[in-house]
VOMARDREN-121577 format. One line per 3 residues: number of its first residue (from 1); their letters; for each residue z, y negated, x of N, C-alpha, C. Coordinates in Angstrom, 1 decimal. Last residue first. Example, Ala and Ser with C-alpha at 12.3 -4.5 7.8 and 13.67 -1.06 7.14 Angstrom:
# residues 2
2 = SA = 7.1 2.2 12.8 7.1 1.1 13.7 7.9 0.0 12.9 ~ 7.8 5.7 13.2 7.8 4.5 12.3 7.8 3.3 13.2;
# end
This chain:
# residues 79
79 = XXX = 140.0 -75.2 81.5 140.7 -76.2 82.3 142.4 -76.4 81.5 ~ 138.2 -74.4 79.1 138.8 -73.9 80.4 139.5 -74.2 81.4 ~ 137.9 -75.7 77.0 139.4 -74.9 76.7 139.5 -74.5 78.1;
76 = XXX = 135.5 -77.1 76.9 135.4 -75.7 76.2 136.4 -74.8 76.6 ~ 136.8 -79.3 77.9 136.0 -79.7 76.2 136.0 -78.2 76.2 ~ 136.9 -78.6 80.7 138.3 -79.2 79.6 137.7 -79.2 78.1;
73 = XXX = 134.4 -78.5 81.5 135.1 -77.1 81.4 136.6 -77.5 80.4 ~ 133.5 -81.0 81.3 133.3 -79.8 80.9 133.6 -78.8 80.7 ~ 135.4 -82.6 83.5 134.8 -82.4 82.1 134.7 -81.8 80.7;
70 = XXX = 134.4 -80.9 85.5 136.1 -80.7 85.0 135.9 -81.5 83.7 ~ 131.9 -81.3 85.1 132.1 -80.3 85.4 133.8 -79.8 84.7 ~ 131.7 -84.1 86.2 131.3 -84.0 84.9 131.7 -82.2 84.7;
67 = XXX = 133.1 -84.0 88.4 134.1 -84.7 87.3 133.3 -84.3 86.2 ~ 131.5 -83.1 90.6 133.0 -82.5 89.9 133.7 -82.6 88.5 ~ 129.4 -85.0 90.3 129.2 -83.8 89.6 130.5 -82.9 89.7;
64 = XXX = 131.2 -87.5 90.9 130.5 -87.1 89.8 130.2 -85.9 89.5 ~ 131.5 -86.5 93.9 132.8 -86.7 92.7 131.7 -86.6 91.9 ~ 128.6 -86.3 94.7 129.5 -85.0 94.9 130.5 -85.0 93.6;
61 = XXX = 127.9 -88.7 94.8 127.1 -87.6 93.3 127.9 -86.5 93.3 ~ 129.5 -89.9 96.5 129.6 -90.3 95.1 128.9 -89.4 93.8 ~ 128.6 -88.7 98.7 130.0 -88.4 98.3 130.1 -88.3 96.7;
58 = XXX = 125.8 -87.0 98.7 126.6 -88.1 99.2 127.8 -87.8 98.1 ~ 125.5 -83.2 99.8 125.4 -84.6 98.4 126.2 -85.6 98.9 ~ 125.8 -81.0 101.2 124.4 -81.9 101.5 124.2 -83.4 100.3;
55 = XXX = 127.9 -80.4 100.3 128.2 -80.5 101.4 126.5 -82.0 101.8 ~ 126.9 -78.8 98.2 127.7 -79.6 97.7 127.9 -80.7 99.2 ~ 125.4 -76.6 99.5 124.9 -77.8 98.2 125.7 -78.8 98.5;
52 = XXX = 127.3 -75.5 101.2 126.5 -76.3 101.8 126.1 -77.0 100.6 ~ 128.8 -74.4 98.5 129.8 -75.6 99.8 128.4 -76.2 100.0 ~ 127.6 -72.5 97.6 127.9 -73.8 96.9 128.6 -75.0 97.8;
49 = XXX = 127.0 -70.8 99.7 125.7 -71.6 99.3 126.2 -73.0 98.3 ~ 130.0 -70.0 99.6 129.3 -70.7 101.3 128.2 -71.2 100.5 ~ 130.0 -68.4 97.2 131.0 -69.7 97.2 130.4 -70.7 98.6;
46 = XXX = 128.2 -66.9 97.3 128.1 -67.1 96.4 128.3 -68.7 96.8 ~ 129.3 -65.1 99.5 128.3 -66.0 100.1 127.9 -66.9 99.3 ~ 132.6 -64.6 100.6 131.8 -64.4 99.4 130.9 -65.7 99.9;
43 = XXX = 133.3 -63.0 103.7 133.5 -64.1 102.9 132.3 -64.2 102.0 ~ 133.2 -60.6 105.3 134.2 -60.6 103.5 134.2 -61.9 103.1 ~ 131.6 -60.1 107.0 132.9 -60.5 107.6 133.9 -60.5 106.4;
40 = XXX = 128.9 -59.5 105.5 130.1 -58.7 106.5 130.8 -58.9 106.8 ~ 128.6 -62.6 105.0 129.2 -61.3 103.4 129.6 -60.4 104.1 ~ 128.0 -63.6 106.8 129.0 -64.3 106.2 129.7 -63.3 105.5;
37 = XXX = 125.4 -62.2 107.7 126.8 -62.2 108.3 127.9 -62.6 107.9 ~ 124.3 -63.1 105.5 124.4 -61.5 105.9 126.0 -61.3 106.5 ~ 123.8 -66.0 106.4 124.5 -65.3 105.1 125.3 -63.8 104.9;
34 = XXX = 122.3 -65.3 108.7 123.9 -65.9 108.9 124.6 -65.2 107.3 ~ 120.1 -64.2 107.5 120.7 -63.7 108.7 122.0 -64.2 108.4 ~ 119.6 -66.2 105.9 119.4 -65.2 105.5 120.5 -64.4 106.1;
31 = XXX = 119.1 -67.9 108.2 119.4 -68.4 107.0 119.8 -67.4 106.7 ~ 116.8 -66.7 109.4 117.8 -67.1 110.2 118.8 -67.2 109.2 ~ 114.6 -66.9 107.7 114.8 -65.6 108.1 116.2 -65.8 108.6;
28 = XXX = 114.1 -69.8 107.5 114.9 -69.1 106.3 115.2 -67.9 106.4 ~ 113.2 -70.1 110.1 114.3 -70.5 109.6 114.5 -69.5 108.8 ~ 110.3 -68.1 109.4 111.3 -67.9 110.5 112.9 -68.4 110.3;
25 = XXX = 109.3 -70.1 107.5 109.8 -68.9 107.1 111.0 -68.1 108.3 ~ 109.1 -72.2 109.1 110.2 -72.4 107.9 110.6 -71.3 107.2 ~ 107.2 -71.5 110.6 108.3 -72.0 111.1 109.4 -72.0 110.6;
22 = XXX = 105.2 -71.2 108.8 105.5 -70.2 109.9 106.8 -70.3 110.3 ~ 104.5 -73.7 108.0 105.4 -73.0 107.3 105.5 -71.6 107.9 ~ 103.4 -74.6 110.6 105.0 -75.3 110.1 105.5 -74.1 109.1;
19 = XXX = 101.0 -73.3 110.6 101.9 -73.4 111.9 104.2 -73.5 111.7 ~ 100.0 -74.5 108.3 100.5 -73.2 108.9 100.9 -73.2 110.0 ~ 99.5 -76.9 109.5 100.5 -76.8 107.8 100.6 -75.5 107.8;
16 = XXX = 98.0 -77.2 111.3 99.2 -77.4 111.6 100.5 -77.2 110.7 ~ 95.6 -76.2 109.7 96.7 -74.9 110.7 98.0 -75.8 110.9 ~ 95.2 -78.4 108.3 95.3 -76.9 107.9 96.5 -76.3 108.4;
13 = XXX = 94.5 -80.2 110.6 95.5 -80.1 109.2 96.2 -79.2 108.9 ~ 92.2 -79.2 111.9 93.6 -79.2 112.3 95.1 -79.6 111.7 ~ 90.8 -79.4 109.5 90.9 -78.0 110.0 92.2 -78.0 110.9;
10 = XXX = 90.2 -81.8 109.4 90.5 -81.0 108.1 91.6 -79.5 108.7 ~ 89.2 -82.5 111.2 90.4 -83.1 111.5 91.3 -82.2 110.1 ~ 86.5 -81.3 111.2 87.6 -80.9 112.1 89.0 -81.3 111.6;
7 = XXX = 85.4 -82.2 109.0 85.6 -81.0 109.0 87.1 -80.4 110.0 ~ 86.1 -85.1 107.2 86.0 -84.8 108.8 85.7 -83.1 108.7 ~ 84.1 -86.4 104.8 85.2 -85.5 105.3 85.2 -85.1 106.8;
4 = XXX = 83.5 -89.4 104.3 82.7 -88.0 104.2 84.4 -87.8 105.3 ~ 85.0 -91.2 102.0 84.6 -91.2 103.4 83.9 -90.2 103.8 ~ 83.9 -92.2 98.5 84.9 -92.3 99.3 84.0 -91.6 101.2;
1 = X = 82.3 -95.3 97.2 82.3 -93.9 97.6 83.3 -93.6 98.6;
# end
C-alpha cells in the first residue's frame, strides 16, 4: 500500500507551484516587454526570437539545423 498523504506537505506543494508560476508569468511579462521594445526601435522581433532559439542550441545541433535547412532550401531551387 502506498503512504497516506501528508495534507500539509501537499498543500505547501501546491502553493509553492503557484508561487513559481506567478513568477514565470511575471518573467514572460518582461519578455514581452523587451520584445516590444525591440519592434519600437525597428528591429524585426521575428528575426531576435530566431537568434535567441538558435543562440540556446549547442553548437553542433545549431550547424546541423543550418545545414539541413541550406539543404533544403537547395533541393526546392531556393538557394
Amino acid at each position: 500500500m502506498s503512504e497516506p498523504i501528508s495534507a500539509d506537505q501537499l498543500r505547501l506543494l501546491i502553493e509553492r507551484i503557484e508561487r513559481l508560476e506567478e513568477e514565470k508569468k511575471g518573467i514572460a511579462d518582461d519578455i514581452a516587454d523587451v520584445y516590444g521594445e525591440a519592434k519600437s526601435t525597428g528591429f524585426d522581433v521575428k528575426t531576435i526570437r530566431q537568434i535567441v532559439r538558435l543562440r540556446k542550441m549547442e553548437k553542433h545541433h545549431r550547424d546541423e539545423a543550418e545545414a539541413t535547412l541550406e539543404l533544403y532550401m537547395h533541393a526546392l531551387g531556393m538557394a
